[in-house]
C-alpha positions in Angstrom: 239.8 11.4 -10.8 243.0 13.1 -11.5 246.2 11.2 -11.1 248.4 12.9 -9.0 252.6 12.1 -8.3 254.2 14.4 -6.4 257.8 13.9 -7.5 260.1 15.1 -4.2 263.6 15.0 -2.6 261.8 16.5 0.7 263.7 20.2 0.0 261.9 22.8 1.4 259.8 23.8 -1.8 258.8 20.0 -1.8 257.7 20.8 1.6 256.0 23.6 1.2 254.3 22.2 -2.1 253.2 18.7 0.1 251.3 20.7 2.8 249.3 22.7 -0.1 248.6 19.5 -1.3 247.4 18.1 1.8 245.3 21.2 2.8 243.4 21.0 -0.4 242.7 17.2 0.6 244.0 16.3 -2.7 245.2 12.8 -3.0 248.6 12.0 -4.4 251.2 9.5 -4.3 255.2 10.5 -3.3 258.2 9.7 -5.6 261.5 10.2 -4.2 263.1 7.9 -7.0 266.0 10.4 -8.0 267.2 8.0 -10.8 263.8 8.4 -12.2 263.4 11.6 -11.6 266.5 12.6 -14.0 265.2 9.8 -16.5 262.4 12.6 -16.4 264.4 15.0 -17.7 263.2 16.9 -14.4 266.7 19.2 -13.1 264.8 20.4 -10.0 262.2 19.1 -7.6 259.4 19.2 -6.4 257.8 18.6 -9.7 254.1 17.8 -10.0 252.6 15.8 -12.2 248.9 15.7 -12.9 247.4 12.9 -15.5 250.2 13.5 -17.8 251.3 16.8 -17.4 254.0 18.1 -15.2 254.4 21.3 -13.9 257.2 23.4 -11.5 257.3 23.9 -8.6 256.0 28.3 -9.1 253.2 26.6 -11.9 252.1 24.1 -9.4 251.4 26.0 -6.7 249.4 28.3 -9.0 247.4 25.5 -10.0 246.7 24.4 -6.6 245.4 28.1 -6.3 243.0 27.6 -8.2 241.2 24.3 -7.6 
């Protein structure tokens, strides 16, 4: 099992990528922790991170695509 953070500041992309999320079932836990977000280096949100890898918003949702 995959570990899944969905890294969000509840824009509408983080939104949009939370309700593909929850479609697919796919369990995840939320992280609206700004402050660690840009500890992250991450400059926009959502961001998605799976095990260790993150990925965009655009790559995300192509990976959800696809499961």
């Amino acid at each position: 099992m995959s570990k899944i953070i969905l890294y969000t500041t509840d824009c509408q992309n983080c939104k949009v990528l939370e309700t593909k999320l929850n479609e697919k079932n796919i369990e995840y836990t939320t992280c609206r922790d700004r402050e660690l977000m840009a500890d992250k280096g991450f400059r926009s949100a959502p961001m998605l991170e799976v095990d260790d890898t993150t990925y965009t918003f655009y790559d995300a949702v192509q990976l959800l695509k696809g499961m």
